[in-house]
C-alpha positions as a printed Julia matrix, in Angstrom:
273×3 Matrix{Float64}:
 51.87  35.82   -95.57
 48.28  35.2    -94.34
 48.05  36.42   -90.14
 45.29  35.96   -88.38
 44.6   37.22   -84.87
 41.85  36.25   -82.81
 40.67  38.36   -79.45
 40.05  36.87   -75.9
 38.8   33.77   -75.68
 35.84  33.98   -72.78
 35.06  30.62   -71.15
 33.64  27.67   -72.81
 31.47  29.31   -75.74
 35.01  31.25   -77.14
 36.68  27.54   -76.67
 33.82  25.86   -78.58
 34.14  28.42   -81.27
 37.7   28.2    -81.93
 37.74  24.53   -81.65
 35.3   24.22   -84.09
 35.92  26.61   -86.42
 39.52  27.19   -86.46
 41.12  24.09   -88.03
 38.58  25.0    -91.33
 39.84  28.46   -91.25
 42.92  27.4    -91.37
 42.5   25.33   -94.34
 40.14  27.97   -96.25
 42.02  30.51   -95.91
 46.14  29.16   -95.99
 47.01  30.79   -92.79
 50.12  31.24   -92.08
 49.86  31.95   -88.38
 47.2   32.4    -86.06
 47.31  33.85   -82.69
 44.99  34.23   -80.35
 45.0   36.11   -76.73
 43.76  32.8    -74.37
 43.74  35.17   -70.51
 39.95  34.22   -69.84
 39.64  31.38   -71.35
 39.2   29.04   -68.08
 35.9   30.27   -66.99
 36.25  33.8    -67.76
 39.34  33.9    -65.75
 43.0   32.51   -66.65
 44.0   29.35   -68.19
 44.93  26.44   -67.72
 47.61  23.78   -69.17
 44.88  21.25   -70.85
 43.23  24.52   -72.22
 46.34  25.81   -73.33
 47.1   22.52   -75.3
 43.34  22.74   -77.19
 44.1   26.12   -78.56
 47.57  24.71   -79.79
 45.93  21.58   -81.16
 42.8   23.84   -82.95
 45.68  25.59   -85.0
 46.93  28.92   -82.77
 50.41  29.64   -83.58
 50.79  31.27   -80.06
 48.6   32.45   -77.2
 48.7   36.05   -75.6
 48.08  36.54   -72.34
 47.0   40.05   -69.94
 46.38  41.06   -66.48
 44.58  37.7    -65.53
 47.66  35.79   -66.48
 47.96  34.53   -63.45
 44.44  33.6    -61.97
 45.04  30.15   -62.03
 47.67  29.39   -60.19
 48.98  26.23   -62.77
 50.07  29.1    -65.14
 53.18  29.96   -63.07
 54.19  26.81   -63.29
 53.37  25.37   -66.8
 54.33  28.45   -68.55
 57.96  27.79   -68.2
 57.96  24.71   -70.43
 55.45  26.24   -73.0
 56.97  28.7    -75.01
 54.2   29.5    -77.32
 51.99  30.8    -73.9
 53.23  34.21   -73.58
 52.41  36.35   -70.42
 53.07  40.62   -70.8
 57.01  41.15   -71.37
 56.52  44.23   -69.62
 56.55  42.45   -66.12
 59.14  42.69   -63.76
 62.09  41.01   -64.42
 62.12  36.8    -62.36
 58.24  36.69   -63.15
 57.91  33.1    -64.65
 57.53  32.6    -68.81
 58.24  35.4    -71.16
 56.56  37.74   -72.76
 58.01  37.26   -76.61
 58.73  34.56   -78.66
 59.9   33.93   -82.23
 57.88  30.74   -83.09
 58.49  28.73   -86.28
 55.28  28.4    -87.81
 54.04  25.34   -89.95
 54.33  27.09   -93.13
 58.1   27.73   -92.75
 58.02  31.48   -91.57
 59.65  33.1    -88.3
 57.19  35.29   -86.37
 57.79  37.43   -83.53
 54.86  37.4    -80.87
 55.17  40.05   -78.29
 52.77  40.33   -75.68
 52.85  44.22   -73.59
 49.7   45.19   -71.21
 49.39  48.89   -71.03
 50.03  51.36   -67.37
 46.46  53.64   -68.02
 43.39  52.04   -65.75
 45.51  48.89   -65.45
 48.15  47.26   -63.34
 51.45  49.71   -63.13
 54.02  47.36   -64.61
 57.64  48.31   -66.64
 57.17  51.27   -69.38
 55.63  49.18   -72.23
 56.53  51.09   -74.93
 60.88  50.51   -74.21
 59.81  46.95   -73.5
 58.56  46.43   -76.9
 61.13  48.12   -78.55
 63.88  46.24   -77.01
 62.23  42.67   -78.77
 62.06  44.92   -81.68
 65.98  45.83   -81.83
 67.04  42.32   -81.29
 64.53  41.07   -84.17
 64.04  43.54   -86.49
 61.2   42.62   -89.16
 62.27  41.59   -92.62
 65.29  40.63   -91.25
 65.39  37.88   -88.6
 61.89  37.68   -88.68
 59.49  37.26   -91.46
 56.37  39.03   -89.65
 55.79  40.67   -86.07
 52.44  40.62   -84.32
 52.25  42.68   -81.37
 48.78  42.76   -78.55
 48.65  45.27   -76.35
 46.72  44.14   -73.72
 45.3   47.69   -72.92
 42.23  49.59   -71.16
 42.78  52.86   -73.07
 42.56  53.31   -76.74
 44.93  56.22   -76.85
 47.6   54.06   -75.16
 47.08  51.39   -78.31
 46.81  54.29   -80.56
 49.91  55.73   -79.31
 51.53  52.3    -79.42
 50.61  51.36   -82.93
 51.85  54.87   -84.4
 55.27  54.2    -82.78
 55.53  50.57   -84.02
 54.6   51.88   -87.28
 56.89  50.2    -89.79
 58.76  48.62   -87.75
 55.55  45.65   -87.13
 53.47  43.39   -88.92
 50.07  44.27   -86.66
 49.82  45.93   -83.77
 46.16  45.07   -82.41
 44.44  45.88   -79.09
 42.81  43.27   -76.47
 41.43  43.48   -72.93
 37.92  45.45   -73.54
 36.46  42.77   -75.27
 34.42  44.92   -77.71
 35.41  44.95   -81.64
 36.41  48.36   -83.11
 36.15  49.5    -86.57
 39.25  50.98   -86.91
 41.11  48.23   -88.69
 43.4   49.85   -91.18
 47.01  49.9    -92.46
 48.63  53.42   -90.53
 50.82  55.06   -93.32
 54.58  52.77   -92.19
 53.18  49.05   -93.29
 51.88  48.59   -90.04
 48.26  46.76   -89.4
 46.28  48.39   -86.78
 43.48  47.52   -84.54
 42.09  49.44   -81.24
 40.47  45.71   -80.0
 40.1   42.71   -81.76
 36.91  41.89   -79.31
 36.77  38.49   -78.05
 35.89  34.9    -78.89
 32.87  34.57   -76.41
 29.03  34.96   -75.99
 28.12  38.66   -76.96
 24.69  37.85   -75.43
 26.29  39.07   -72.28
 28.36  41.74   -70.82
 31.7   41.21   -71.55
 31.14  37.61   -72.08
 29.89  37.11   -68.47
 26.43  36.32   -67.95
 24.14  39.02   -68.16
 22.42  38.99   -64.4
 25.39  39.03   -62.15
 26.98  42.09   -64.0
 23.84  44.58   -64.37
 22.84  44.03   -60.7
 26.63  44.76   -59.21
 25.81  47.81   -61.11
 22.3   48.04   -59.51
 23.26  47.53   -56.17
 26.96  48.31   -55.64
 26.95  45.15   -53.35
 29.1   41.99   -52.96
 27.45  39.08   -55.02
 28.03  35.4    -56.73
 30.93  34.85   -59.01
 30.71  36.14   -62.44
 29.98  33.13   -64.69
 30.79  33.45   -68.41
 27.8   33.28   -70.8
 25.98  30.13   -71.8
 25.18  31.08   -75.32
 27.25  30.28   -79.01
 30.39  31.96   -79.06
 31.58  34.16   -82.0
 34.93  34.03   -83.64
 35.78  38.08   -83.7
 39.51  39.47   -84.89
 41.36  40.66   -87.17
 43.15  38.93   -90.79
 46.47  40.71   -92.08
 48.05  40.21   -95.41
 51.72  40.98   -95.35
 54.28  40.8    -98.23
 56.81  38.38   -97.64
 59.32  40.47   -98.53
 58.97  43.25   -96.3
 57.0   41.63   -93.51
 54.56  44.77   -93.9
 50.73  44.56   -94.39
 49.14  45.01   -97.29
 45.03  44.44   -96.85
 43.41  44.43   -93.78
 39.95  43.12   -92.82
 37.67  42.35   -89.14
 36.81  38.73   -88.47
 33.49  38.26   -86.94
 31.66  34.72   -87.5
 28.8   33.74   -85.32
 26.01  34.67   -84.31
 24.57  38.24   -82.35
 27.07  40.59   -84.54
 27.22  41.27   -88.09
 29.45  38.79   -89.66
 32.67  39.73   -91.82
 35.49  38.1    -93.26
 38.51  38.67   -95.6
 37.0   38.93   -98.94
 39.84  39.06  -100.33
 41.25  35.55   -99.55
 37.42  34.16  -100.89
């Protein structure tokens, strides 16, 4: 099985550059599920149902959410009759959606999606490591499902870390979102499971955090109440991470970073070439 995971989308340049480049991916490289974390896609902030429905048409799979799941207000409502948007399953129990899905892909395999934001420097929600391991008990990989990718929507890279060591074996990829940033520590921990700190985002890295430059250095500057920040103007970059897994075993087997466009170095799976 060919995965491919692709990190926040910020505003209209990450959009533009899945839009564009995704269905072709897709193609070149015989994926067999993509899925992409979509929580700033609406202007840096949320999303939105007709945003939502472009990353389904480009080719995502499913769409992770994080802690701005809910900054436009739409989401609580549309969310219920999407069930390839998924919000963190570690929120309280009655919040609207849910936060794992087993979606049937185009290719014929069953993938579990599990979304889980992290407790350090975030919002305190339910433990996230006994939320993910009840989806994990009731679909256990290589048996009900074929592959398991898992974001942890997380501020702290020990908290991923310590996440993707106990998933170890039991997961397809675990991979990190939220900061925004690519890491290079994409690897295959010593269980079969894929690993990534954060997959970065899909967004203008001409920019801080995919938010215009200006606004963000003066709030640090001044420490004073300013304009809204605006995500960046510029091209956006595709940047994640590709997973081979066996079919058997639903394990991974090669790993490589995604990064196409322009301001970082680009990379690709060689391998699938």
């Amino acid at each position: 099985m060919r995965l491919l995971f692709l990190g926040d989308i910020v505003g209209r340049p990450g959009r533009s550059a899945v839009i564009e480049r995704l269905p072709g991916l897709r193609d070149r490289w015989q994926l067999d599920c993509v899925v992409i974390n979509g929580e700033n896609s609406a202007g840096g902030f949320g999303i939105t149902e007709a945003i939502c429905d472009e990353i389904l048409n480009a080719g995502a799979d499913a769409i992770t959410l994080g802690n701005h799941s809910w900054d436009q207000r739409e989401t609580l409502v549309f969310i219920e009759r999407q069930p390839r948007l998924l919000r963190p399953v570690n929120y309280p129990a009655g919040t609207p959606g849910r936060g794992a899905n087993l979606i049937d892909t185009r290719s014929g395999h069953r993938v579990l999606v599990v979304n889980v934001m992290g407790r350090l420097y975030m919002d305190p929600l339910d433990d996230p490591f006994a939320a993910v391991d009840r989806e994990l008990e009731t679909c256990p990989l290589g048996q009900v499902a074929d592959a398991i990718i898992v974001d942890v929507h997380a501020e702290a890279t020990s908290e991923k870390e310590a996440m993707g060591h106990h998933l170890d074996g039991r997961a397809s990829l675990v991979v990190g979102t939220h900061t925004h940033v690519p890491t290079a520590d994409h690897r295959v921990l010593p269980g079969g499971t894929a690993y990534m700190s954060d997959a970065g985002m899909c967004g203008d890295y001409d920019s801080v955090l995919g938010m215009q430059k200006e606004e963000s250095i003066r709030r640090f500057l001044q420490k004073t109440p300013g304009t809204r920040l605006e995500p960046g103007l510029g091209e956006g970059t595709l940047s994640g991470i590709a997973v081979e897994a066996d079919d058997r075993t639903g394990l991974a087997k090669r790993v490589a970073a995604v990064r196409l466009g322009p301001n970082l170095e680009e990379t690709w799976p060689r391998f699938w070439d």
